[in-house]
C-alpha positions as CSV (number, residue, x, y, z in Angstrom):
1,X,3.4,132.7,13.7
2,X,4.5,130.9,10.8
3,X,8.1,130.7,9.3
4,X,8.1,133.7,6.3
5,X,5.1,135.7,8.2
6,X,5.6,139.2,8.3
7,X,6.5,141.4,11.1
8,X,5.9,144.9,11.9
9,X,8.9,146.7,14.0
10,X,7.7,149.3,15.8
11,X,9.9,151.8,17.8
12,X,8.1,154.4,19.8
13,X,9.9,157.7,20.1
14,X,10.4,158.8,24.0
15,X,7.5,157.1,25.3
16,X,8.6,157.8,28.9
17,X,8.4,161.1,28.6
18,X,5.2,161.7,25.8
19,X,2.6,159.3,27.0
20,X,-0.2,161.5,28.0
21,X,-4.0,161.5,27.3
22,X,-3.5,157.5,27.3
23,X,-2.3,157.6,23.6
24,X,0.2,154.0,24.6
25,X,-3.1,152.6,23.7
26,X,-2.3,153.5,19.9
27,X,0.4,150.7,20.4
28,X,-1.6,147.9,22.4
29,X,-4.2,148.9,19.2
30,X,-1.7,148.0,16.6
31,X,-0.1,144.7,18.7
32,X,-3.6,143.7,18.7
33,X,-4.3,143.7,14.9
34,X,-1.2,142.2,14.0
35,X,-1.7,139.7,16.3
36,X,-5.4,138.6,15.2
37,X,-3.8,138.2,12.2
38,X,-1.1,136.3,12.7
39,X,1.8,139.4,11.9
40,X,4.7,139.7,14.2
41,X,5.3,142.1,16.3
42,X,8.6,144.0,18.0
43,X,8.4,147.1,20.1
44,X,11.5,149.3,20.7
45,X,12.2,152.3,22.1
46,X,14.6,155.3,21.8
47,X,14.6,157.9,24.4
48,X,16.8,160.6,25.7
49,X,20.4,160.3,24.8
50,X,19.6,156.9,22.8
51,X,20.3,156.4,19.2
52,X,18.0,155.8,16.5
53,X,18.2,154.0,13.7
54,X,16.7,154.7,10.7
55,X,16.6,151.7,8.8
56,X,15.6,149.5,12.1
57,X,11.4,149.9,11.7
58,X,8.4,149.8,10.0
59,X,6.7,152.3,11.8
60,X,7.9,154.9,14.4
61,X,5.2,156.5,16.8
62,X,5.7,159.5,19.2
63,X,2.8,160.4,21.4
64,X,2.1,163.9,23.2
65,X,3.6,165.3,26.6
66,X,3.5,168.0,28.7
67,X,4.9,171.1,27.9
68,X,8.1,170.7,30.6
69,X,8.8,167.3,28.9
70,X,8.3,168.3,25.4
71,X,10.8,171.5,25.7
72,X,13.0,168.3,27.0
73,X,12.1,166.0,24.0
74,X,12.4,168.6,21.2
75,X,15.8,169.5,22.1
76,X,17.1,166.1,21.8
77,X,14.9,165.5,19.2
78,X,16.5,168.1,16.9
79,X,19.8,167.2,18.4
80,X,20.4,163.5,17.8
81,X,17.2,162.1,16.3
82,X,16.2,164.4,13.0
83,X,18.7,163.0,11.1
84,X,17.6,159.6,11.7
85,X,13.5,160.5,11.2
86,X,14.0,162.8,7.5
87,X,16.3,159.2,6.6
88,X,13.4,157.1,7.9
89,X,10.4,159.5,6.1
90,X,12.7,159.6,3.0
91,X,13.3,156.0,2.6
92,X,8.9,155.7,3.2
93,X,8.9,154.3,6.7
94,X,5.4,155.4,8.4
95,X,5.7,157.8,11.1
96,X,2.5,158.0,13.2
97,X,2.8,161.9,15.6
98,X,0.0,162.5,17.5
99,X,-0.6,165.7,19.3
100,X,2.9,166.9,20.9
101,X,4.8,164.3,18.8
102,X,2.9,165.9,15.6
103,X,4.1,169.7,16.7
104,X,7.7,168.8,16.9
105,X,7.4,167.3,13.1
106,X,7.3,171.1,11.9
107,X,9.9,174.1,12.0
108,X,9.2,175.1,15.4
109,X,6.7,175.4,18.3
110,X,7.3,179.5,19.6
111,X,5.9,178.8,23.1
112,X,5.4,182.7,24.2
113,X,9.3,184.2,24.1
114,X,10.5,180.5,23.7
115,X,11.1,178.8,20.5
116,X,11.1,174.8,20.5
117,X,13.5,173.3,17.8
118,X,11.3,170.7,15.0
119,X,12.4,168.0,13.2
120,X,11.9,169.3,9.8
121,X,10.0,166.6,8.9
122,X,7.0,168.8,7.2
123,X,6.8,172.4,6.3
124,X,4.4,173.6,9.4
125,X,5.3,175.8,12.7
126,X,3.6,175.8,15.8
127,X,2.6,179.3,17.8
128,X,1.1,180.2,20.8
129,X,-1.8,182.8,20.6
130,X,-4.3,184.5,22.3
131,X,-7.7,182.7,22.8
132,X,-8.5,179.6,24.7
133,X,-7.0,175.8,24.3
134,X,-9.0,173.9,21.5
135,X,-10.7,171.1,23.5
136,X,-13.6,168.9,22.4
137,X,-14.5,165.8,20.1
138,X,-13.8,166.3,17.2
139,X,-14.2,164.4,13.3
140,X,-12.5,165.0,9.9
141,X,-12.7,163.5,6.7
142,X,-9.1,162.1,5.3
143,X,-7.9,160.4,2.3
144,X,-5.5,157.6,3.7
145,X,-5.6,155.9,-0.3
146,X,-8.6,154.0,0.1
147,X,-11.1,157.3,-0.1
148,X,-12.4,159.4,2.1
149,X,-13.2,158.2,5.4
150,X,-14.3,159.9,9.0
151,X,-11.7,159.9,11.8
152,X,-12.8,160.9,14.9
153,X,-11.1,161.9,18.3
154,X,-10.5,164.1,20.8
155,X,-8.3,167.6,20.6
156,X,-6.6,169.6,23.1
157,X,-3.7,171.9,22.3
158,X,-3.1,175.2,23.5
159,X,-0.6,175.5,20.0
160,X,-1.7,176.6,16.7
161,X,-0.2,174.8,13.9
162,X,0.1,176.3,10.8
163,X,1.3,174.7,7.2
164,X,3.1,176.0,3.8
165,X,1.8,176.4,1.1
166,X,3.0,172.4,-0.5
167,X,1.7,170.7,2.7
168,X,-1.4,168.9,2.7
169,X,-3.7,168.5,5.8
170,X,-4.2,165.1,7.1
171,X,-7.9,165.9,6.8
172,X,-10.8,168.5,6.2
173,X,-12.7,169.4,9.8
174,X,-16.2,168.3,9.8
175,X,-16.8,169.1,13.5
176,X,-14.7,171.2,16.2
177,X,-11.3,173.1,15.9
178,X,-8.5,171.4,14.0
179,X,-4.7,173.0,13.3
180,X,-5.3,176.2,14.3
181,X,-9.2,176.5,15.1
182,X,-9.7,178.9,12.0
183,X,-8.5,177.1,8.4
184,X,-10.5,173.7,8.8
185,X,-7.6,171.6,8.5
186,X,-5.9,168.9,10.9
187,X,-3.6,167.3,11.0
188,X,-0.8,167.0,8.3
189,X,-0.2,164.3,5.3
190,X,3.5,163.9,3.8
191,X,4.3,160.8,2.3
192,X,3.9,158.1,4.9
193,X,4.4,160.9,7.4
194,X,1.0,161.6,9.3
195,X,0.7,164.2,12.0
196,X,-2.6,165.0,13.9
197,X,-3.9,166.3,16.9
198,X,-6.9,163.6,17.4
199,X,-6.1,161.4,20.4
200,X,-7.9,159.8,23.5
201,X,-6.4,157.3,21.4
202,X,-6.9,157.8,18.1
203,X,-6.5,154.1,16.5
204,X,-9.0,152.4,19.4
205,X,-11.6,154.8,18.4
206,X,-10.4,154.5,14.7
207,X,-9.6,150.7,13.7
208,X,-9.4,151.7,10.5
209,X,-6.4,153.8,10.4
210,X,-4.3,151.3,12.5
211,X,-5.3,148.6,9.5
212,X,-4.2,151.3,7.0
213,X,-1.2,152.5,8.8
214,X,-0.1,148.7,9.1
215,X,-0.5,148.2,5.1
216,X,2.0,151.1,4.5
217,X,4.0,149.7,6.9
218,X,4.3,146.4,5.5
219,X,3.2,146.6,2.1
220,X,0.7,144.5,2.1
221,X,-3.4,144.3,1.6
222,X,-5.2,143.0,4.7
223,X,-8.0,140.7,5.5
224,X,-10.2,142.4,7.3
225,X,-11.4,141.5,10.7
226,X,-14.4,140.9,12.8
227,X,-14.6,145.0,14.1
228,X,-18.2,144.7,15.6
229,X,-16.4,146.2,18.7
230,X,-14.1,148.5,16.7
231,X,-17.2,149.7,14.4
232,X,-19.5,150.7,17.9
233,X,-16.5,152.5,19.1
234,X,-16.0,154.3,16.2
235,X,-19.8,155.0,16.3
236,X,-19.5,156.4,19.5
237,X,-16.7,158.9,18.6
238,X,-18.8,160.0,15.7
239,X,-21.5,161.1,18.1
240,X,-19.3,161.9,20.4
241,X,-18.4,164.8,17.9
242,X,-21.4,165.5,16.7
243,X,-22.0,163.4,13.3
């Protein structure tokens, strides 16, 4: 790397305890593309009990968890951590939630007679209802500043997340359930805040957004790659979903 490249500083947000559905591949994804390109890279971590600093990184990730460790997470999430993340939001660092990660960016997650503490980072609340979990493939069209574009994925979340009136949905469904499986939303878009339920990872099966989310984070325009193996898998979440 050469002397004055850039460097993205990443800091992934409990990744002990929300690591399911294989979404630590969103960070080998974005190490990769910095990589090709010649951009540094630094991976931290804050945990349970650990400080975070809100000035520190570029881009802070959280993945999803279980529902034992996320009751575990959003209490120390609300306790030592919100503070640092509205800081971090407010001063434009990008914040990348994806499934449990992006339900503890809202008000609250009412888990049956249980209500999980949120960050407050968006105006959205998560409940439990009747009906059966929202599972399949599933593709929206989003607006990341560069036009609309497909992202496709897979969803499964027994939650129904709900947003006021101001927020705005990461993207429109084009196939399968979304937020809440009845408004055709997903996801939600604040700022450099981006919350969404599409994992199995998201940015392997979406090179796109990992080039996008590492603009924000750096300010910078990118050259773009040779994605031959980025575009097929892309393809084959499209299909996967049903475009």
């Amino acid at each position: 790397m050469a002397d004055g490249a850039p460097r993205l500083r990443v800091c992934a947000l409990y990744p002990d305890l929300m690591n399911i559905y294989a979404d630590r591949g969103n960070i080998a994804v974005l190490r990769a593309r910095c990589e090709w390109r010649g951009i540094g890279f630094e991976l931290a971590s804050s945990s349970l009990n650990e400080p975070l600093d809100p000035d520190a990184h570029d881009l802070l990730y959280m993945g999803g968890g279980q529902d034992r460790d996320q009751r575990i997470v959003a209490h120390d999430l609300a306790e030592s951590k919100a503070e640092a993340l509205r800081a971090a939001a407010g001063s434009g660092t990008v914040i990348l939630a994806v499934c449990g990660g992006y339900q503890l960016l809202g008000h609250s997650y009412e888990m049956g007679h249980e209500e999980l503490p949120g960050a407050g980072l968006a105006d959205l609340w998560t409940v439990r209802e009747e009906g059966p979990r929202l599972i399949g493939n599933c593709a929206i069209e989003a607006d990341l500043g560069t036009g609309p574009r497909v992202i496709a994925g897979f969803e499964n979340h027994g939650g129904r997340t709900y947003l006021g009136e101001g927020e705005t949905p990461l993207g429109t469904v084009v196939k399968g359930h979304g937020n809440n499986g009845g408004d055709g939303r997903e996801g939600v878009l604040k700022g450099n805040v981006i919350g969404t339920y599409l994992h199995g990872p998201l940015l392997p099966k979406n090179a796109w957004v990992a080039d996008r989310l590492l603009e924000l984070a750096l300010d910078v325009e990118l050259e773009p790659l040779d994605d031959a193996l980025e575009d097929a898998a892309h393809a084959s979440a499209r299909r996967a979903a049903g475009l």
